[in-house]
C-alpha positions as CSV (number, residue, x, y, z in Angstrom):
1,X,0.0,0.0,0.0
2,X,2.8,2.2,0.4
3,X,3.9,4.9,-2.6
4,X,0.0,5.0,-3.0
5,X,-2.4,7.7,-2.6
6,X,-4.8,7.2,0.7
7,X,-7.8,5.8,-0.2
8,X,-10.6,3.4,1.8
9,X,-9.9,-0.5,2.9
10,X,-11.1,-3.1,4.8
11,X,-9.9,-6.2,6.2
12,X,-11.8,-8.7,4.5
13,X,-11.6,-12.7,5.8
14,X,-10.9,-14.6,2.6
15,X,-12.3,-18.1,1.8
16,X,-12.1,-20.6,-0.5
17,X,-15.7,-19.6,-2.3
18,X,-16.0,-16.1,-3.3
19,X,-19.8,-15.9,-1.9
20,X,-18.3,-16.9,1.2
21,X,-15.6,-13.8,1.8
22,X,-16.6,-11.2,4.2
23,X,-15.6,-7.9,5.7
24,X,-14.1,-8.1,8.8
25,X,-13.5,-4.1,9.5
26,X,-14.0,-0.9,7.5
27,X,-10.5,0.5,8.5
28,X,-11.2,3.7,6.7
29,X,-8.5,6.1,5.4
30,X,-5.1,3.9,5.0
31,X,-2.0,4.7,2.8
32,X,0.7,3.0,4.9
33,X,-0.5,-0.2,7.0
34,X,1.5,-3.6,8.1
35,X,0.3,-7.1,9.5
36,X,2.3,-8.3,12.5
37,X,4.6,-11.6,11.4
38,X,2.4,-13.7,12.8
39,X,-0.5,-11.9,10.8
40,X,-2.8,-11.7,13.6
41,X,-2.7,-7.9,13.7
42,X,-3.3,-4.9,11.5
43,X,-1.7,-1.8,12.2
44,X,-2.3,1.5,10.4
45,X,-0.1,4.4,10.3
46,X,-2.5,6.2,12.6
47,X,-1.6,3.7,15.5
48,X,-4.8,1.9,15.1
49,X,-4.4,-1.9,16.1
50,X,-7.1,-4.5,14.9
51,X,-7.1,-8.3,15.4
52,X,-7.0,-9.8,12.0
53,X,-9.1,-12.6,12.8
54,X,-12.3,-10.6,14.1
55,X,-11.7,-6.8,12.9
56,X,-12.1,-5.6,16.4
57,X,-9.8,-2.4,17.3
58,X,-7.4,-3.4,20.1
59,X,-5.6,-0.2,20.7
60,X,-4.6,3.2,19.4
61,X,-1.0,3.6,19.5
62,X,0.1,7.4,19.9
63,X,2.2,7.1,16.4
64,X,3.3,10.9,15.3
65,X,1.4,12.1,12.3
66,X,4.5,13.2,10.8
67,X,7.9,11.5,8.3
68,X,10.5,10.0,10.1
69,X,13.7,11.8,10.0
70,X,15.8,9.2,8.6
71,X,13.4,8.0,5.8
């Protein structure tokens, strides 16, 4: 997602029939975002945490808004 303009996503819970895929979370605005290695969390570049496997917002990190000095 990075080096892409913000737009709207979701988590969505894939499965092996399209009908049955859902949407987990609306996460909303989201230009820079990782998954934990294990892939059991979602974390956006506004500190938001969700659990991957229900879409449910853990925490809200206190992340600052602004670049990184050495990026």
């Amino acid at each position: 997602m990075m080096n892409t303009p913000p737009h709207n996503c979701s988590l969505v819970r894939l499965a092996p029939k399209l009908v049955d895929c859902a949407q987990v979370a609306f996460v909303g605005l989201c230009w820079e975002a990782a998954f934990s290695d294990s892939g059991n969390f979602f974390v956006t570049r506004r500190g938001d945490v969700y659990a991957t496997s229900n879409g449910r917002l853990l925490s809200e990190l206190d992340f600052p808004q602004g670049d990184y000095p050495d990026r």
